[in-house]
C-alpha positions in Angstrom: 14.5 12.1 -28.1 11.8 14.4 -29.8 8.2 14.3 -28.9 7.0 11.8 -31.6 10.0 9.6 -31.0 9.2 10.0 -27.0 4.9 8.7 -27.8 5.9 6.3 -30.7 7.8 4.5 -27.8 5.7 4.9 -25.3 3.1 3.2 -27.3 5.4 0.4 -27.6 5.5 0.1 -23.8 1.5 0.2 -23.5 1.9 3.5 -22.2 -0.9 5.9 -23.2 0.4 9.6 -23.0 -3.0 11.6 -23.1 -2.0 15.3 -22.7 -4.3 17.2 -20.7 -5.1 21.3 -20.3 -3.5 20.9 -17.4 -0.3 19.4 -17.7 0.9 21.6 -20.6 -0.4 25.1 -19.4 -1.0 24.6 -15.8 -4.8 24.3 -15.3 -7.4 26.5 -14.7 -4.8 29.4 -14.5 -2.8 28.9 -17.4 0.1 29.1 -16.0 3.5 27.2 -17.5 4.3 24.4 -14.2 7.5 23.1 -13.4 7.9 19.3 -12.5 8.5 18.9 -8.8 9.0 15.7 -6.8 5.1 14.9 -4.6 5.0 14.0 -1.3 1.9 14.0 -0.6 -0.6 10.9 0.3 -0.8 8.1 -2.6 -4.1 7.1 -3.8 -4.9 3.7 -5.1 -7.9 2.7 -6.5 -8.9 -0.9 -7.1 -11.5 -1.7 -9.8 -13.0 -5.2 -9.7 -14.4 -5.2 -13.4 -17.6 -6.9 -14.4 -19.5 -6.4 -11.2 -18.4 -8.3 -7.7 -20.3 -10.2 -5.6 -20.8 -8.2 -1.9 -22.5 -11.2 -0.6 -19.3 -13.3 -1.3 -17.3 -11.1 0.5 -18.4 -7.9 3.0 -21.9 -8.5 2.9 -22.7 -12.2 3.5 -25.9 -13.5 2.9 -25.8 -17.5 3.6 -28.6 -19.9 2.9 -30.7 -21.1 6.5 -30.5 -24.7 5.6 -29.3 -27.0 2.6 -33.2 -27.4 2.0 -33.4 -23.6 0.7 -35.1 -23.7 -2.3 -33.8 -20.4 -3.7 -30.4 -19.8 -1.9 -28.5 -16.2 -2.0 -25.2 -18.6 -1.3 -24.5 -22.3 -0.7 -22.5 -21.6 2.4 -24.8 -21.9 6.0 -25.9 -18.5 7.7 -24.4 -20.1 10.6 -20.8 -20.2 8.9 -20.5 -16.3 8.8 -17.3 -15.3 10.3 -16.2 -12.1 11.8 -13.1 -10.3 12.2 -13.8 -7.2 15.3 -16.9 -5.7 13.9 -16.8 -6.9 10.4 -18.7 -9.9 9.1 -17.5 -11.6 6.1 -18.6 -14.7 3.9 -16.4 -17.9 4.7 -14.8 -18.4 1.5 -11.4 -17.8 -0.6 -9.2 -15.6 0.9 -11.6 -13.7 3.0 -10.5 -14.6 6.6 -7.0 -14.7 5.9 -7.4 -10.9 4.5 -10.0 -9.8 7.8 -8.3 -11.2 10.6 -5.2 -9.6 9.0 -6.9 -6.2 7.8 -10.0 -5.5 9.9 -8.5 -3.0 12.4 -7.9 -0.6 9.2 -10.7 -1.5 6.9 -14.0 0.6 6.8 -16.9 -1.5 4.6 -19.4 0.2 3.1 -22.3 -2.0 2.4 -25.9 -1.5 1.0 -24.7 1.1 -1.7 -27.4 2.3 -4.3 -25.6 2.4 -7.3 -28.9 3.0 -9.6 -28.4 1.5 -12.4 -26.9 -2.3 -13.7 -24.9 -1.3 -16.6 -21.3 -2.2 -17.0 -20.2 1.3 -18.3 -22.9 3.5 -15.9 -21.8 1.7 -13.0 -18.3 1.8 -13.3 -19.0 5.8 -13.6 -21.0 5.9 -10.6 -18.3 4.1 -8.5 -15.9 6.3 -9.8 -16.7 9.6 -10.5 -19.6 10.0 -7.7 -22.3 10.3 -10.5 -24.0 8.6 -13.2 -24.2 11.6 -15.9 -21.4 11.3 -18.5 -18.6 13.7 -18.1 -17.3 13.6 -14.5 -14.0 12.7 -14.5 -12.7 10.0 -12.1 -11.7 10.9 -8.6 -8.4 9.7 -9.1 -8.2 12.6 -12.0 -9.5 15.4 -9.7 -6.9 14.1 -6.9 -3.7 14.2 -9.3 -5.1 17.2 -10.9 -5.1 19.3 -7.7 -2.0 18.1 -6.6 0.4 18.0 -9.2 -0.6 18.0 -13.3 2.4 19.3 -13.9 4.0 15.5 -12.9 5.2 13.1 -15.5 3.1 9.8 -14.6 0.2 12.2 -12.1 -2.4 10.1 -13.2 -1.7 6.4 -13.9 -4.0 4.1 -15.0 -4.0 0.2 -15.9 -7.9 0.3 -17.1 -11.0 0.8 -15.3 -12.7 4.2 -15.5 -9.9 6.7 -16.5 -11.7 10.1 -17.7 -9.9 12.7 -17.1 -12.3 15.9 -17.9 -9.2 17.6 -19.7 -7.4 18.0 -16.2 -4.6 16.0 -16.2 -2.2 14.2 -18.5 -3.2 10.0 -17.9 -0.6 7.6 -18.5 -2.0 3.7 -19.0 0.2 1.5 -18.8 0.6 -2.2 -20.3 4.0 -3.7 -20.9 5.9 -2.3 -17.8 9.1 -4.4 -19.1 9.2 -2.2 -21.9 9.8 1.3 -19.8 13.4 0.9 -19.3 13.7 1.8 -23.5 12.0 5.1 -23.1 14.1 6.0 -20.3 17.4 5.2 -21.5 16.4 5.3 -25.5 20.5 5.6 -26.3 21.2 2.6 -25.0 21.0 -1.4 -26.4 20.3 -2.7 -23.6 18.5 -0.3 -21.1 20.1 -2.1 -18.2 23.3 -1.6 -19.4 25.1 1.7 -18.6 27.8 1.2 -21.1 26.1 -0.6 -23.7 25.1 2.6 -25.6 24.8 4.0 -29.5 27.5 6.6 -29.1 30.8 7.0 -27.3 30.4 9.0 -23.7 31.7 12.1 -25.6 29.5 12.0 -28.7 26.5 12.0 -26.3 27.3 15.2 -24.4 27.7 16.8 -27.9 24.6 16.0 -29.1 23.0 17.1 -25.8 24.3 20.6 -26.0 23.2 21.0 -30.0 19.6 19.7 -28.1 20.1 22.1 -25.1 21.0 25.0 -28.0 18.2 24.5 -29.7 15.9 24.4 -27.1 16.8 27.5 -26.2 16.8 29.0 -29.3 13.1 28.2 -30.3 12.1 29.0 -26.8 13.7 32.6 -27.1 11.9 32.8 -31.1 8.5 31.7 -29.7 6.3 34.8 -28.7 2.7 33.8 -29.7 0.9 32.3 -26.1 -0.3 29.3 -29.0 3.5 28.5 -30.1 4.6 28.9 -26.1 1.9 26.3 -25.4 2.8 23.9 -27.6 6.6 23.8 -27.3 5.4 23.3 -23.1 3.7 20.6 -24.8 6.5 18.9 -26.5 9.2 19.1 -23.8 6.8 17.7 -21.2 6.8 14.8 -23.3 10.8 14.9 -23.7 11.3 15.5 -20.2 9.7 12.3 -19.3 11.7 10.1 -20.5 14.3 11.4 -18.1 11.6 10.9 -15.2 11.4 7.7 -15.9 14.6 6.9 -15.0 13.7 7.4 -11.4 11.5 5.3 -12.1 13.5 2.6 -13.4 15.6 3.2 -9.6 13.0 2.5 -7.7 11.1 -0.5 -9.5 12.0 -4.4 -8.2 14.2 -6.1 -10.1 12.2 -8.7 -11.2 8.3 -7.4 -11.2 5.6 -9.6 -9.8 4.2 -12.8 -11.9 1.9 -14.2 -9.9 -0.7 -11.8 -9.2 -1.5 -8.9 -11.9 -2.3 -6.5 -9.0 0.7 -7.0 -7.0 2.6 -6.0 -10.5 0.7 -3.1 -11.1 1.1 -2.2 -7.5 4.7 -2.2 -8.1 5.0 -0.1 -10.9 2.8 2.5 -9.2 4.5 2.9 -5.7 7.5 3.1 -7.7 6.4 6.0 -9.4 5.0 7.2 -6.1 9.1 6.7 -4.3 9.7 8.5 -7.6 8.1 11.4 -6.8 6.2 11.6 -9.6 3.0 10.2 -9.5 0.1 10.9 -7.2 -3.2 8.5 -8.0 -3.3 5.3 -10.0 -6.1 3.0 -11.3 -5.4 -0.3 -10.5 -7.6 -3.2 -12.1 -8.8 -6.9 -12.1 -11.4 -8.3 -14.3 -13.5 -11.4 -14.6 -16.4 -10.9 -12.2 -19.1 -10.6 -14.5 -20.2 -14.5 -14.3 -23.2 -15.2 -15.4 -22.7 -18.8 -15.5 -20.9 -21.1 -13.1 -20.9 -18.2 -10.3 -19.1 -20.0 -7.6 -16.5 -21.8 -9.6 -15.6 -18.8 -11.8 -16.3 -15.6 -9.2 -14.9 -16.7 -5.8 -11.6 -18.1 -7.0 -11.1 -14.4 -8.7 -12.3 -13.0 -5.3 -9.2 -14.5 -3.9 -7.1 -13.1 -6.5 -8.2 -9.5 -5.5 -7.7 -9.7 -1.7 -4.7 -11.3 -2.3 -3.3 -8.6 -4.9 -4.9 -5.9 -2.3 -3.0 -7.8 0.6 -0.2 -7.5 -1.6 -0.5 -3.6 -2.5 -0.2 -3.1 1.5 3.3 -5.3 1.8 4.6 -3.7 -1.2 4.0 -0.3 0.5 5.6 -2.0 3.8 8.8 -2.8 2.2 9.1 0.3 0.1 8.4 2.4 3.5 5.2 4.5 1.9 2.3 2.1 4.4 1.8 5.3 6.3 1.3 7.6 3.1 -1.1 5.5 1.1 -4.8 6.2 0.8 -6.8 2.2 -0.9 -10.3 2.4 -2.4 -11.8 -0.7 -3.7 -15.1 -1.2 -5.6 -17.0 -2.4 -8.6 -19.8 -0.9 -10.8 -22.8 -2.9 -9.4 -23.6 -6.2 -7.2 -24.7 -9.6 -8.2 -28.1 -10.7 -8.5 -29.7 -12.6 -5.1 -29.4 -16.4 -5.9 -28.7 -18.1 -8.4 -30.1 -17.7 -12.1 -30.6 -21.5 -14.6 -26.9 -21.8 -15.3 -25.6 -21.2 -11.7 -24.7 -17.9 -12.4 -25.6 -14.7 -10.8 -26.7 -12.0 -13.0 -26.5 -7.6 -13.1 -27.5 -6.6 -9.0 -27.7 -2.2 -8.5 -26.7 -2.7 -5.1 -22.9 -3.0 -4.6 -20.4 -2.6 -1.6 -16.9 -0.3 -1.0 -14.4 -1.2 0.9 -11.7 1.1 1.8 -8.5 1.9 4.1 -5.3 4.0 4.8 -4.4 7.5 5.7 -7.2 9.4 7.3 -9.6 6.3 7.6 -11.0 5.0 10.6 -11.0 0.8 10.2 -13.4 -1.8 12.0 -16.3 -0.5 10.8 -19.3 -1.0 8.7 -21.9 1.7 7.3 -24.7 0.8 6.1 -26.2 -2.6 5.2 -28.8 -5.1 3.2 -31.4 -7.1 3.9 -31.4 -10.8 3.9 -32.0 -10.5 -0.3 -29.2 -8.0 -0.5 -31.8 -4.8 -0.6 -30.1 -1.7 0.4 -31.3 -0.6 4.1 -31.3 3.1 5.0 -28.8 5.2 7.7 -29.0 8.0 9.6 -27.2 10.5 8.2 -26.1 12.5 11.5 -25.4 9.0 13.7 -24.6 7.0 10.4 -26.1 3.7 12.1 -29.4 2.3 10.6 -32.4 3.7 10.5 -35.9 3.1 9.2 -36.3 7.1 8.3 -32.9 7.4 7.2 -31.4 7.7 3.5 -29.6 5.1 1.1 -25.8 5.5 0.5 -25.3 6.6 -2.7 -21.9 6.7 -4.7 -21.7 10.3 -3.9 -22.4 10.4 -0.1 -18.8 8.7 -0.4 -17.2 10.2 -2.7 -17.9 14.1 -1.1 -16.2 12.3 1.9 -13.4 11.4 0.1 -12.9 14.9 -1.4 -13.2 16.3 2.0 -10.1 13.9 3.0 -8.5 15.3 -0.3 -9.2 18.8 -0.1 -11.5 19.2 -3.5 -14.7 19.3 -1.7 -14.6 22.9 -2.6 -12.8 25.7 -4.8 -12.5 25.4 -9.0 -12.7 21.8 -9.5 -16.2 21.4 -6.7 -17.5 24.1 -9.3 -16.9 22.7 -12.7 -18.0 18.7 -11.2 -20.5 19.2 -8.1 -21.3 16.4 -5.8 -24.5 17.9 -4.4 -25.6 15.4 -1.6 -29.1 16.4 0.0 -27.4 14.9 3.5 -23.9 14.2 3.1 -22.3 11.7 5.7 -20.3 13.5 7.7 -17.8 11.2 9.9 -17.8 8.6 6.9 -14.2 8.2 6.7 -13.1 9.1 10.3 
């Protein structure tokens, strides 16, 4: 298959090759990379798009009485649960989720996120800053540990830049990847259902093999050497995919969109060749009929998140997998003339796996969801503290990753005044 063949299909699929510096020429250095199978920790991040509502979930804010004139929620202060040292509202799927995850989940609440804009926020949450330019953390991680990888960076939507650093693969239609891995046959499930006879294949592969060789041998400029890495990157992939194809289900997930994305990525994980993925879920930017149209989508995500972890159960990875979830903003405190909730700068993270402490909450809001201050040394709150910004947690989470410093620290600096050391741990 040749390089335009290779794209045409995978736009076919709903997967978006995007080449990055990186991937063809081996970052920074320059240097031509050869594909390897990773090992290392999995990170999945979990958008909720449109803005989520903390105060439904991690941060509950109840009304005192069903005489409150201007309630944050309909449910009763007095119905907050808890799960250990977590507090949660008493809807949906949240004490299901709790009792079951609390011992591994670290909530961080009260976070400053600055601004109320759908595409700023998602930025903030994602990158660490609000300038345009910073490439998502899920970029830096792949880009450190393996560019060179077919799927490094895969995405299903959400805040995807990549700064140039890695190649990102989106994906859409995951049915459709079994006809770029096995493009000579009918039916890609079919071993023996193919275009040409066994023998007629392993002719045409050594003319492909021959040639390959051939231009690589003619090509002397570094331009022409480049761009040929370029092309059979995308060729090779195909035949990547094919592990792929091993380790997927057999039927994928139609219930939940988060449990299906979960199992094309920790596929590609098993794989060996794939290292961060976006995951997303969308529909939390209700404006109108908040309680009806945001808490049943609430459930959804806890439920796909829940999901994510027993997927990583049964494919034996639980220990190796790093989940980060978030939004770009909160929602507004009460409830606006159509019983919605409106744009709210003050969100919530929630996160768990490898390397993170659970049963714990940093940080917190006041009783109309304004962010409170911590300590930055002892982390609890404080009246002289500091409000947890988007980067106090993301220079913690490049600590865990080991990009807090050297070329990548340089080019996209997180500069926190007092970073929160012990965050994660």
């Amino acid at each position: 298959m040749n390089r335009r063949d290779f794209f045409k299909l995978a736009g076919l699929a709903g997967l978006t090759l995007i080449p990055g510096s990186s991937a063809a020429t081996g970052g920074i250095a320059g240097e031509p990379l050869t594909p390897r199978a990773y090992e290392g920790t999995f990170w999945i991040f979990v958008n909720a798009a449109g803005g989520w509502d903390p105060t439904s979930l991690c941060d509950p804010k109840g009304r005192a009485n069903e005489m409150d004139p201007d309630p944050m929620n309909m449910y009763l202060t007095s119905e907050i649960l808890s799960a250990g040292n977590i507090n949660y509202a008493p809807l949906g799927y949240n004490d299901t989720f709790f009792q079951k995850y609390y011992q591994d989940l670290l909530i961080i609440n009260g976070i400053d996120m600055q601004t109320n804009g759908h595409d700023s926020g998602s930025r903030h949450t994602w990158s660490g800053r609000l300038v345009e330019g910073f490439p998502s953390l899920a970029a830096l991680v792949a880009a450190n540990a393996g560019p060179e990888l077919p799927m490094s960076y895969l995405s299903f939507g959400g805040y995807d830049l990549t700064g140039g650093l890695v190649a990102r693969t989106r994906s859409g239609n995951v049915n459709a990847l079994g006809r770029i891995a096995y493009p000579e046959r009918f039916d890609p499930s079919n071993a023996d259902d193919r275009f040409h006879s066994v023998r007629a294949a392993e002719l045409i592969q050594q003319a492909r093999d021959g040639r390959r060789t051939t231009q690589e041998m003619e090509a002397t400029l570094p331009v022409e050497q480049v761009a040929m890495n370029q092309m059979f990157t995308a060729t090779d992939g195909a035949n990547e995919l094919k592990l792929l194809q091993q380790y997927l289900p057999d039927e994928l997930a139609q219930d939940n969109a988060l449990r299906r994305q979960a199992q094309v990525a920790l596929a590609a994980y098993r794989a060996g060749i794939s290292i961060a993925v976006n995951l997303n879920y969308g529909g939390f930017d209700t404006h109108g009929d908040h309680d009806n149209a945001h808490i049943p989508r609430l459930q959804t995500l806890l439920e796909g998140v829940d999901a994510i972890w027993q997927e990583a159960e049964a494919q034996q990875v639980a220990d190796n997998v790093i989940v980060v979830v978030g939004s770009e903003f909160g929602r507004t405190p009460g409830y606006n003339a159509n019983n919605g909730k409106d744009h709210w700068s003050v969100s919530s993270m929630m996160l768990m796996g490898k390397g993170i402490s659970g049963n714990r909450v940093i940080g917190g809001s006041t009783d109309r969801h304004q962010p409170l201050t911590v300590d930055p040394g002892s982390l609890s709150l404080s009246e002289s503290g500091i409000r947890i910004e988007p980067q106090h947690i993301h220079y913690e989470l490049r600590k865990l990753a080991g990009i807090h410093e050297g070329d990548f620290a340089t080019m996209f600096p997180l500069s926190p005044a007092q970073p929160l050391s012990g965050l994660l741990s």
